[in-house]
C-alpha positions in Angstrom: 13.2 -11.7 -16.9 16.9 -12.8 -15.3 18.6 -11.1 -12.3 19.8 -8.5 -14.8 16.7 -7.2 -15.7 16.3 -3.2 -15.4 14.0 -1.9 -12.7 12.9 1.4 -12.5 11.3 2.5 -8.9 9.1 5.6 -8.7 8.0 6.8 -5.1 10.5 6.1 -2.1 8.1 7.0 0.6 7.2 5.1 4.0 6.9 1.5 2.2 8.4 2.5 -1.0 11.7 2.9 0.0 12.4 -0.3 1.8 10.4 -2.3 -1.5 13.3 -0.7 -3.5 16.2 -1.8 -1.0 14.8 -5.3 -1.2 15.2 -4.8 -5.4 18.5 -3.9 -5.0 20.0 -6.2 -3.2 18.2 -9.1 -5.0 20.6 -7.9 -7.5 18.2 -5.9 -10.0 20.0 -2.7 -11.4 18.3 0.0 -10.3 17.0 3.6 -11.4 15.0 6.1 -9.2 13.3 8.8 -8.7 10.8 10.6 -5.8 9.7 13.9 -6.0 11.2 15.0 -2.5 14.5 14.7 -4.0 16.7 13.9 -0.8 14.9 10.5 -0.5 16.8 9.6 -3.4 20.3 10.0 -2.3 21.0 7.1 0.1 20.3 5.1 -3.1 22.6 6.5 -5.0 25.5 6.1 -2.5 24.0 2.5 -2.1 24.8 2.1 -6.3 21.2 3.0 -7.9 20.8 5.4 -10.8 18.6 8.6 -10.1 16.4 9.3 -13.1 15.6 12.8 -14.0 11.9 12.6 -14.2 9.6 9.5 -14.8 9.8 9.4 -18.1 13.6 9.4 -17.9 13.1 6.3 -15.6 10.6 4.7 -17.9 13.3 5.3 -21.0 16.1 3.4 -18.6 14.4 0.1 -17.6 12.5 -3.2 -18.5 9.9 -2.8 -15.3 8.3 0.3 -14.0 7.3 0.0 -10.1 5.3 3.1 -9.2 4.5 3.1 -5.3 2.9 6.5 -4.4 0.2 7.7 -1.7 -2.9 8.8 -3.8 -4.5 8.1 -7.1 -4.1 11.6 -8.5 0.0 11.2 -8.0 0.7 8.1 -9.7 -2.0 9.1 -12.8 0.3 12.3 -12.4 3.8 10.1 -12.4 2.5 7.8 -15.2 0.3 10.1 -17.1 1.5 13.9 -16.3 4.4 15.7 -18.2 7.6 13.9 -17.9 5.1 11.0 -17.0 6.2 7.3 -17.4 3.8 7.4 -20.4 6.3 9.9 -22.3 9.6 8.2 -21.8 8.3 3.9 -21.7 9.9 1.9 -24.4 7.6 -1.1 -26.2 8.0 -4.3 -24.3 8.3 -2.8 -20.7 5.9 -3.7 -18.0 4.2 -1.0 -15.4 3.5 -2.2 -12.3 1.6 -0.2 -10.2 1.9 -1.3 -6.2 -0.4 2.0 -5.5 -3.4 1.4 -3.5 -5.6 2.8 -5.6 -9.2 2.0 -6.9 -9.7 -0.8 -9.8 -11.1 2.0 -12.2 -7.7 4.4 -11.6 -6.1 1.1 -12.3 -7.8 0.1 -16.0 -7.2 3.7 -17.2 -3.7 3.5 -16.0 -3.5 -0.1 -18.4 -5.8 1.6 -21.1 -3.0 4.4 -21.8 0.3 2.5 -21.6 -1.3 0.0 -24.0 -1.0 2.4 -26.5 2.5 2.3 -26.1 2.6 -1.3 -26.5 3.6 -1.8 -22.7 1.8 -4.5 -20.3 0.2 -3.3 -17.4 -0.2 -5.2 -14.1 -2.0 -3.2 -10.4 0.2 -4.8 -7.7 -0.5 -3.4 -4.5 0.6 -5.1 -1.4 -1.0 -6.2 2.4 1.7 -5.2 4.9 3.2 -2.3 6.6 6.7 -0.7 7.2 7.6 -4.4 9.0 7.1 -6.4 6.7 8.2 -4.4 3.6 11.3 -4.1 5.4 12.1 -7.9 5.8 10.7 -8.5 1.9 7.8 -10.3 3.6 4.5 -8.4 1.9 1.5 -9.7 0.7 1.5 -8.7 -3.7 -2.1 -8.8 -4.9 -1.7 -8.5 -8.8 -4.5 -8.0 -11.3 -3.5 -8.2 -14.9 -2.6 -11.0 -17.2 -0.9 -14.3 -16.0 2.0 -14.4 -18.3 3.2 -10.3 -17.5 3.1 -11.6 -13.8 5.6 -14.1 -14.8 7.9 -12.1 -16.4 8.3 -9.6 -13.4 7.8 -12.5 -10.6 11.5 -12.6 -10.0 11.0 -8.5 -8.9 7.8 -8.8 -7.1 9.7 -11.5 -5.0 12.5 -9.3 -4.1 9.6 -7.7 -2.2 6.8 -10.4 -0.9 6.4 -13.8 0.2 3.4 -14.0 -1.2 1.8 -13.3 -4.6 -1.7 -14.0 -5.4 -2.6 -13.5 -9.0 -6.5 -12.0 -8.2 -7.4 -11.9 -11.8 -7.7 -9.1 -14.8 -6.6 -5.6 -14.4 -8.0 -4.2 -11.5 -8.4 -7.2 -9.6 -5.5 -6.4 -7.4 -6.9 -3.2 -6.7 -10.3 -4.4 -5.7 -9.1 -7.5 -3.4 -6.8 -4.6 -1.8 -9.3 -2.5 -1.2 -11.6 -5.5 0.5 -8.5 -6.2 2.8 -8.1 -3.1 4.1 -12.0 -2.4 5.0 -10.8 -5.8 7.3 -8.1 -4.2 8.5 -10.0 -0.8 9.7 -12.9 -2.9 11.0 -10.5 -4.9 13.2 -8.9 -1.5 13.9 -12.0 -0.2 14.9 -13.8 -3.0 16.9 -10.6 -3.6 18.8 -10.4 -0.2 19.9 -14.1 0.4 21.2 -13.4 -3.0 23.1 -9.8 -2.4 24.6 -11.6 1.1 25.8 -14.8 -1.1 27.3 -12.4 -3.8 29.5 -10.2 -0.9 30.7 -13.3 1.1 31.7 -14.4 -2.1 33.3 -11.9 -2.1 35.6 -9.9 -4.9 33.6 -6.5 -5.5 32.7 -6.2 -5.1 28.9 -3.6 -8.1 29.0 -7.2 -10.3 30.0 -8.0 -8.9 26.5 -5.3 -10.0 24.2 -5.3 -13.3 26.1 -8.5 -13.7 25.0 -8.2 -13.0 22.1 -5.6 -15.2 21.6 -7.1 -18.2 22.8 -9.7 -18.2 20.7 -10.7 -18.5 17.1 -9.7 -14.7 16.8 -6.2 -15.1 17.3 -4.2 -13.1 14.6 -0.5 -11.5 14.7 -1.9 -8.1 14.1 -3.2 -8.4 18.3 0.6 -9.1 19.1 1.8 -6.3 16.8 -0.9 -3.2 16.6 -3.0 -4.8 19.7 -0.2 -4.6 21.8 0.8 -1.1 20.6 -2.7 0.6 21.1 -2.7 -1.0 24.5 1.0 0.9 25.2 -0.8 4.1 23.3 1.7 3.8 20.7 0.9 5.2 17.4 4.2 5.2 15.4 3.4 5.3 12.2 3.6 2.2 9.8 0.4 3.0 8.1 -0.6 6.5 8.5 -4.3 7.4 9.3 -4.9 10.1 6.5 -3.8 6.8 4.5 -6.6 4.4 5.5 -9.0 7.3 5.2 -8.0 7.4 1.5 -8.8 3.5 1.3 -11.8 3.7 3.0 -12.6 6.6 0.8 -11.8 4.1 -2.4 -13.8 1.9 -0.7 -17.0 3.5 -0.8 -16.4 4.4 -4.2 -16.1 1.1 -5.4 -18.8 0.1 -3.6 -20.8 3.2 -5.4 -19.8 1.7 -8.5 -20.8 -1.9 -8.5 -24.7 -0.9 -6.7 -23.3 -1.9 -2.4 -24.3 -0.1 0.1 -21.8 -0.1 3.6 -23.5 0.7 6.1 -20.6 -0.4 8.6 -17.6 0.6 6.5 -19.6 4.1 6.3 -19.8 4.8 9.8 -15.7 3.8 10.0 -14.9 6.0 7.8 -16.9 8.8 9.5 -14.2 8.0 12.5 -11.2 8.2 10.4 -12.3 11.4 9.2 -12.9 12.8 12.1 -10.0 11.4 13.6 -8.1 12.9 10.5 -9.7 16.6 11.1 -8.3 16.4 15.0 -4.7 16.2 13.6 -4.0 12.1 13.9 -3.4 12.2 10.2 0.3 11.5 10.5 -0.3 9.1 13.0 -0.7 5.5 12.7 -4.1 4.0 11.7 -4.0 2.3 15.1 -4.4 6.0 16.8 -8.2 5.6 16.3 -8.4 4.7 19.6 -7.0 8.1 20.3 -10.1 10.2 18.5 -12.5 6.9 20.3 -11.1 7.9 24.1 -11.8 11.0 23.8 -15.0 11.0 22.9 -15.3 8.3 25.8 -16.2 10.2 29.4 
């Protein structure tokens, strides 16, 4: 697939929207929709098409990105009425960039198969940053030679695209990130809280940190934010509580228990319930301090 291959884009939320800017202006024609429809017009002044319904987008395009929030919306996008499902044309691929779990994933493949379209789950490691500068992370389960066709699109988006393996793949080696990401999330959070309650400066922290075999980005970026008490939202909470959710699941299916992951996602929950949902995940610490005397 050329530069002038069709690309439909279904959910122009939080990361959505700047993952369709990036296809844009890597010179894909465009077609979108989102169901809060004001999200669409900035691009349709910027030149993109704005599809009726899914299935109107479906019938437009040679590739299918769906990007939306929870599993029940994009089996609702893909399979529901006016669903991508009703409207796809043989020969188009879905790519599903959802974080959603491996088994939402295979039935998504197992129904637009029937419809002679190839499937591949695509979601990405990165936040509002980095899908902004086209700098994500694509995890992609599905076959090899449907992620060649659509590379040129996925690297509109990422810098990086690791083929995980088979439908579902993607989705699973997602999933696995993010428990990382809420452990780190977690851990840094109770220790930040134990140096400053030490009398410390957090700074002595991220130096630390930094010095060591533990040095990452993420202290730089959301380190240096939870320090500041910043929680503007790039992944929102209620967001990884879904994941961690998926996670458990997952784990539920395949016979692992997660006995750490478990009592994280007893935080976010809680965290969720005192009204950080919006927030970003980072706000943790928020629900963690206040619990601390």
């Amino acid at each position: 697939m050329g530069v002038k291959t069709r690309v439909g884009f279904i959910g122009l939320g939080t990361m959505g929207a700047p993952m369709a800017t990036n296809v844009a202006k890597a010179g894909f024609p465009l077609t979108v929709w989102n169901r809060t429809a004001s999200k669409v017009e900035p691009f349709v002044r910027a030149g993109a098409k704005s599809g009726k319904s899914p299935a109107h987008v479906a019938a437009e395009v040679d590739v299918v990105i769906t990007m939306v929030s929870q599993p029940k919306d994009v089996e609702a996008v893909v399979l529901g009425p006016d669903g991508v499902l009703e409207g796809v044309k043989p020969g188009t691929v879905l790519v599903d960039m959802s974080t959603v779990s491996p088994a939402t994933s295979r039935k998504l493949a197992g129904a637009v198969t029937t419809k002679r379209v190839e499937f591949l789950d695509a979601p990405v490691v990165g936040s509002k940053g980095p899908a902004i500068d086209g700098a994500l992370v694509i995890l992609v389960g599905g076959l090899p030679g449907t992620l060649e066709r659509v590379r040129p699109v996925l690297s509109a988006m990422g810098k990086t695209i690791i083929h995980a393996g088979g439908v579902g793949s993607g989705a699973a080696l997602k999933l696995a990130t993010n428990l990382m990401l809420a452990h780190v999330a977690a851990g840094f959070a109770e220790g930040l809280l134990l140096v400053q309650k030490a009398g410390l400066d957090p700074k002595k922290y991220l130096d630390v940190l930094e010095a060591s075999t533990f040095r990452s980005p993420w202290y730089q970026t959301k380190g240096v934010g939870m320090i500041k008490r910043d929680f503007s939202t790039h992944f929102a909470l209620k967001h990884m509580h879904k994941d961690l959710r998926l996670m458990r699941e997952l784990a539920g299916e395949i016979g692992l228990t997660l006995p750490i992951t478990d009592a994280i996602q007893q935080l976010f929950a809680a965290s969720e319930a005192a009204g950080k949902a919006d927030l970003d995940y980072s706000a943790i610490l928020a629900h963690v301090e206040v619990g601390t005397p």
